[in-house]
C-alpha positions as CSV (number, residue, x, y, z in Angstrom):
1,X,0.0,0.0,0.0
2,X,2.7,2.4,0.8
3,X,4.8,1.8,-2.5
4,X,1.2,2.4,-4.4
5,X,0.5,5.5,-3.0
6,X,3.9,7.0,-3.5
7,X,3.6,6.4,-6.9
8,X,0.0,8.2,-7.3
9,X,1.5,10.8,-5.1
10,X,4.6,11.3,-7.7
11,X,2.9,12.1,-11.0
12,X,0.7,14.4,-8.7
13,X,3.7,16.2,-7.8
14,X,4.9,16.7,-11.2
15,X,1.5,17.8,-12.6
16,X,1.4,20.4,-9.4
17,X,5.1,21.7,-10.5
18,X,4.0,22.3,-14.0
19,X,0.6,23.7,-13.3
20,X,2.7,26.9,-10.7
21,X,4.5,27.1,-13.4
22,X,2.7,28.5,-16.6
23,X,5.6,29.9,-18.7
24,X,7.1,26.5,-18.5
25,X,4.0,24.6,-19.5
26,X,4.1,26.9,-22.4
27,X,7.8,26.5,-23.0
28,X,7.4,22.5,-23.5
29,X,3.5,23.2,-25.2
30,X,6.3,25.1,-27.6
31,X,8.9,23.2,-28.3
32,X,8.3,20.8,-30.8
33,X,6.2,23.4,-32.9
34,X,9.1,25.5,-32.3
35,X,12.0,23.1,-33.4
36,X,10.3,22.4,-36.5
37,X,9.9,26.4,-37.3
38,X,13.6,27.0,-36.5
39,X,14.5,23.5,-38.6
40,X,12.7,23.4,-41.8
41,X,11.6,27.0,-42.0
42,X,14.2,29.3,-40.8
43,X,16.7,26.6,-41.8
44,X,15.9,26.8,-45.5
45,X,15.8,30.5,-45.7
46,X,19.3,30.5,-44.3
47,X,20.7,27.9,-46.7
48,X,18.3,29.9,-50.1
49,X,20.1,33.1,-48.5
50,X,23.4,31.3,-48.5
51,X,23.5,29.8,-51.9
52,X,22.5,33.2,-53.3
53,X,26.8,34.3,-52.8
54,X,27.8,31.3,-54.3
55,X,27.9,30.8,-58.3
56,X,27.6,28.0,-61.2
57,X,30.5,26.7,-63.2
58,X,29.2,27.4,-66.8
59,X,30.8,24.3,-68.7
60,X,30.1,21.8,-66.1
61,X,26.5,23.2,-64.5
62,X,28.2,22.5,-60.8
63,X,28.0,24.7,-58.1
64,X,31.1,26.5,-57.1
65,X,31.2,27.6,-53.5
66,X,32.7,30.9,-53.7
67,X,31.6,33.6,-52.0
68,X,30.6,37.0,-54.3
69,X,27.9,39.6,-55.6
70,X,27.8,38.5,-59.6
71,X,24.2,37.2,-58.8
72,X,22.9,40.4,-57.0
73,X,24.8,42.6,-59.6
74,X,22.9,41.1,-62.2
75,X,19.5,40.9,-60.6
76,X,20.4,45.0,-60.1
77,X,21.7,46.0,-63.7
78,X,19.6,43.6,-65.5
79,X,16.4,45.6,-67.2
80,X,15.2,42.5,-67.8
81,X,14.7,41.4,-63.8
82,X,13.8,45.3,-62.7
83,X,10.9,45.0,-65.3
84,X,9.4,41.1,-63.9
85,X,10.2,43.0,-60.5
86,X,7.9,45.7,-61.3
87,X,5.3,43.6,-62.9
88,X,5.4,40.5,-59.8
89,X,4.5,43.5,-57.4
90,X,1.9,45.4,-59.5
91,X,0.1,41.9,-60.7
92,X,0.1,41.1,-56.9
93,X,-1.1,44.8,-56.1
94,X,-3.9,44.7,-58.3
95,X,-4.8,41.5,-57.2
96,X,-5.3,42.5,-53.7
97,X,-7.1,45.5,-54.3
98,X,-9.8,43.6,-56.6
99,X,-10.5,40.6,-54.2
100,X,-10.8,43.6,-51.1
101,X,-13.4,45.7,-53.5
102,X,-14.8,42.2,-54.6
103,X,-14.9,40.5,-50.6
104,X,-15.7,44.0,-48.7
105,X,-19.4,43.9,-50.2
106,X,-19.8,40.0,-49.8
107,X,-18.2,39.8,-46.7
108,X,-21.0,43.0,-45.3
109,X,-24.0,40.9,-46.5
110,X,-22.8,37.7,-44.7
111,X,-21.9,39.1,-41.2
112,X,-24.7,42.1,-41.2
113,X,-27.8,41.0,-43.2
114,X,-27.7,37.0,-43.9
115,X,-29.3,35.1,-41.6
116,X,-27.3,32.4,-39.4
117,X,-27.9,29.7,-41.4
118,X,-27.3,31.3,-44.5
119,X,-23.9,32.4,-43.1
120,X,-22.8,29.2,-42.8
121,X,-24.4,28.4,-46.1
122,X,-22.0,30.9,-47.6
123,X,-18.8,30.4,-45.8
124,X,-19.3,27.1,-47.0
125,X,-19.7,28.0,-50.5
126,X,-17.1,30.5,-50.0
127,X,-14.2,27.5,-49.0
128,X,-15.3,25.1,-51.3
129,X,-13.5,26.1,-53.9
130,X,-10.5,25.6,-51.7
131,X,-11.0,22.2,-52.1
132,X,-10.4,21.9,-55.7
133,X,-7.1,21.5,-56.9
134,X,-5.5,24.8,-57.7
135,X,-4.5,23.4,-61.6
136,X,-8.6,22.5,-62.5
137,X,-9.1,25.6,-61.3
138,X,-6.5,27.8,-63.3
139,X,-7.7,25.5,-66.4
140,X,-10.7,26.1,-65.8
141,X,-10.2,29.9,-66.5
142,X,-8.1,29.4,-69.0
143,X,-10.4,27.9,-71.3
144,X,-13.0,30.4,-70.1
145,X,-10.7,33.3,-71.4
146,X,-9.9,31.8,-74.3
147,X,-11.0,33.0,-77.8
148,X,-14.0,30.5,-78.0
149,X,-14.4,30.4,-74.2
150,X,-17.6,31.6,-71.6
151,X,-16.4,35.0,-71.1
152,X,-16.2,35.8,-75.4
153,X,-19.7,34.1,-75.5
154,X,-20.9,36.5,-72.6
155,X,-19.1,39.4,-74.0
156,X,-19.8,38.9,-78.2
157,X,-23.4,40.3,-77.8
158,X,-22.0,43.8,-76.2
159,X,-19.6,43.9,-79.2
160,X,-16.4,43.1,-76.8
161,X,-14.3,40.5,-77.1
162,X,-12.3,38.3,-74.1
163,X,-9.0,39.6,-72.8
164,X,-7.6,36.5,-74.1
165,X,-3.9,35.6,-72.4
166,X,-1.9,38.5,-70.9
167,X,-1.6,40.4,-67.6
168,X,-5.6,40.9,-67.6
169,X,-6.1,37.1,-67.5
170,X,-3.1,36.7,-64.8
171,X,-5.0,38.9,-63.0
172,X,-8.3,37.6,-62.7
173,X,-7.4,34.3,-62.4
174,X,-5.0,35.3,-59.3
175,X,-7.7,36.6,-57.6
176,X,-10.5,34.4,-58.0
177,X,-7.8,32.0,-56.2
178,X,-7.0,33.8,-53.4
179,X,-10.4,35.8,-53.0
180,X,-11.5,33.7,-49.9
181,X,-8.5,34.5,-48.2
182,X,-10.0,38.1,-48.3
183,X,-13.3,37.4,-47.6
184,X,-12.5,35.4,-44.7
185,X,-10.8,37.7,-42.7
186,X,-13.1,40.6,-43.2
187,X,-16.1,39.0,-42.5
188,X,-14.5,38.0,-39.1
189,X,-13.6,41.5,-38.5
190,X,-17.2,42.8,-39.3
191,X,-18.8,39.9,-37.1
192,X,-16.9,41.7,-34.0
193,X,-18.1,45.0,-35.2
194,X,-21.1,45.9,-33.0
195,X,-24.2,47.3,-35.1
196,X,-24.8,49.9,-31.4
197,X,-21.7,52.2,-32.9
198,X,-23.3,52.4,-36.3
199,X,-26.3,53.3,-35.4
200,X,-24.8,55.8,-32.9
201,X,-22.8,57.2,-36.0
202,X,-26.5,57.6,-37.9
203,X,-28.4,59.1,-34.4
204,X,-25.5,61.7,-34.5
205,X,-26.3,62.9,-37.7
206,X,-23.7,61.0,-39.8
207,X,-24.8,59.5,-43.5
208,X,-24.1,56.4,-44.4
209,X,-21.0,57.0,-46.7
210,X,-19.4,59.0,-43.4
211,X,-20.3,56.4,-40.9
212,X,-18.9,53.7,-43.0
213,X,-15.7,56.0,-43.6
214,X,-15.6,57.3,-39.9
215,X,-16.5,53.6,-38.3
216,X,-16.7,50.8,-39.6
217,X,-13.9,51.5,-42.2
218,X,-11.2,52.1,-39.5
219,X,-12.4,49.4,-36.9
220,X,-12.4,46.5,-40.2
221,X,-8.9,47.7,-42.0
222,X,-7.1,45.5,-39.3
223,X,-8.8,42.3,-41.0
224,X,-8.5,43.9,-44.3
225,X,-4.8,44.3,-43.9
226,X,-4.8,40.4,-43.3
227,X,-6.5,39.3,-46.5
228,X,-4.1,41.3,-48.0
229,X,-1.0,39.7,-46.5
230,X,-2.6,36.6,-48.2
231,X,-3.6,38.0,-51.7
232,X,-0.2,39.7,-52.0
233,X,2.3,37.5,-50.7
234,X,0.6,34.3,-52.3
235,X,0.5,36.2,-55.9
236,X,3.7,37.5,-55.2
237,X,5.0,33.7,-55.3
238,X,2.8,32.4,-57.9
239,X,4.2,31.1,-61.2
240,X,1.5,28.5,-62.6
241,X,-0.9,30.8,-63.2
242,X,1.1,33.4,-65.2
243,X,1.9,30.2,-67.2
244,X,-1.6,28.6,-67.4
245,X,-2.6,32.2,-68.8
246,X,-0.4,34.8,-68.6
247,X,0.9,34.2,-72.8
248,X,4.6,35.1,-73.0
249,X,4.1,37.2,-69.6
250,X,6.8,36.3,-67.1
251,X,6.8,37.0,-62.5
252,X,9.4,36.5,-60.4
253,X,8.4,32.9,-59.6
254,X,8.7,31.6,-62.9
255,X,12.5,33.4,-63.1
256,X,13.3,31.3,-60.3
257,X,12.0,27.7,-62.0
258,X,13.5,28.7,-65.2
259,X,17.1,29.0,-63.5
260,X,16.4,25.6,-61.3
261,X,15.0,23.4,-64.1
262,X,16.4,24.6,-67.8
263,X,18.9,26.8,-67.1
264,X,20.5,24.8,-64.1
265,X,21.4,27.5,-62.2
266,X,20.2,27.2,-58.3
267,X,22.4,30.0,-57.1
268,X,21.2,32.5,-59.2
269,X,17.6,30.9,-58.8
270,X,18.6,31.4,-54.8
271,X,19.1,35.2,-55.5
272,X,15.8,35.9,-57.4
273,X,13.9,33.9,-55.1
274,X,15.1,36.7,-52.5
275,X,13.4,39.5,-53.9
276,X,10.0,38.5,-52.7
277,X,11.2,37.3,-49.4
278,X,12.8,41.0,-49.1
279,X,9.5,42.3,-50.6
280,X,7.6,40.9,-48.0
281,X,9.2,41.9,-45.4
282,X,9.0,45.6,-46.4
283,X,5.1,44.8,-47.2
284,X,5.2,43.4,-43.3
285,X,6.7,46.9,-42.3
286,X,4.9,49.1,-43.5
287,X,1.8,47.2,-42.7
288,X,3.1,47.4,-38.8
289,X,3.6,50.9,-38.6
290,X,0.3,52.0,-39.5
291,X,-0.5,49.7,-36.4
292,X,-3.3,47.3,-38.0
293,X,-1.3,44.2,-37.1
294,X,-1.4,45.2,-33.0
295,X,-5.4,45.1,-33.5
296,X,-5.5,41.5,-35.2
């Protein structure tokens, strides 16, 4: 009996020494998740960031391991890059500001005026799409935008004619991918908006354009700003699209499959493939400092 309760009394002990102890139980929650992060995350962004110095041996298609700037000089001088540079951001730009005109509207509707089961009617609907696999869907647009497609049937009575393969098509195909990750987050920010401070913004006078300016504009741009973290980082790494439909149209992405597959050249693939890491991380900042990421 005694050597029973001693060990009941032991795992008590230790579950009484973690319990005191929150930041520890927290510490061990961490860990493993942690590990993992520092391992296959931060560990591959050291090694891309590493490779980018090194260079390739041009007869033999090896990797030499010496240290130098050719790749960044390049990348720099190059017209060539600074134009797919300019064209990766703006595609990605434009994308997030059509799915945040597109989801701000459709996002309102579920969270104000839909009824509870037709919101989860229509968040279903919404992710369902996010089932299918991202190539059906890119396809799928592609042989809607093509010369024979839906959109020319749609458009040939109005005298207009489909946008075909370009930029336009890169575009609309980008964001009907990534549109849910917009209206996701902003219809979780307008759930948590109370309707009591719009309707004080009306019984002080204020129209509907100011109060929606004035109120619920600044208390939603938090969960705005997070659909667009999605929408532009994910279009700023996209290359299957632009290659489903964006014709002779290159992005940043597919610079950096071109040098790894025919060109055979994984350093300088290494050093394009940090321009949207670096992009990012300016996005990031610039999202901080207006403070919408401290209200997430």
């Amino acid at each position: 009996m005694t050597t029973t309760a001693s060990a009941e009394r032991a795992p008590r002990r230790s579950s009484s020494f973690l319990y005191r102890r929150p930041r520890l139980r927290l510490g061990l929650l961490l860990s493993a998740p942690m590990l993992w992060l520092g391992l296959a995350y931060l560990g591959a962004l050291a090694a891309l960031f590493i490779t980018a110095f090194w260079s390739t041996d041009p007869f033999t298609g090896q990797v030499v391991i010496e240290w130098s700037l050719d790749n960044f000089a390049t990348l720099l001088t190059d017209e060539v890059y600074r134009t797919v540079t300019l064209r990766t951001v703006g595609i990605a730009l434009l994308v997030t500001v059509v799915d945040a005109v597109i989801a701000f509207p459709m996002a309102y509707y579920m969270a104000k005026f839909a009824s509870p089961k037709a919101q989860r009617l229509l968040v279903i609907a919404i992710m369902t799409p996010l089932w299918a696999s991202y190539l059906v869907k890119a396809y799928a647009w592609r042989v809607m935008l093509s010369g024979n497609g839906v959109v020319h049937w749609l458009l040939s009575p109005l005298g207009l004619d489909a946008p075909g393969y370009g930029l336009l098509a890169t575009v609309i195909t980008l964001s009907y991918l990534w549109l849910p990750y917009m209206i996701l987050p902003i219809y979780a920010g307008l759930e948590r908006l109370r309707d009591s401070l719009v309707d004080a913004s009306s019984d002080l006078g204020a129209k509907p354009w100011r109060s929606f300016r004035s109120v619920v504009l600044p208390l939603v741009f938090p969960a705005i700003v997070a659909g667009s973290i999605f929408t532009f980082s994910l279009s700023l790494g996209d290359y299957i699209a632009v290659k489903i439909v964006g014709g002779t149209n290159q992005m940043l992405g597919n610079v950096v499959y071109d040098n790894i597959g025919a060109a055979n050249n994984l350093p300088f693939a290494a050093t394009v493939a940090t321009v949207p890491v670096v992009i990012m991380l300016c996005y990031l900042a610039a999202v901080r400092r207006t403070g919408a990421l401290d209200n997430l």
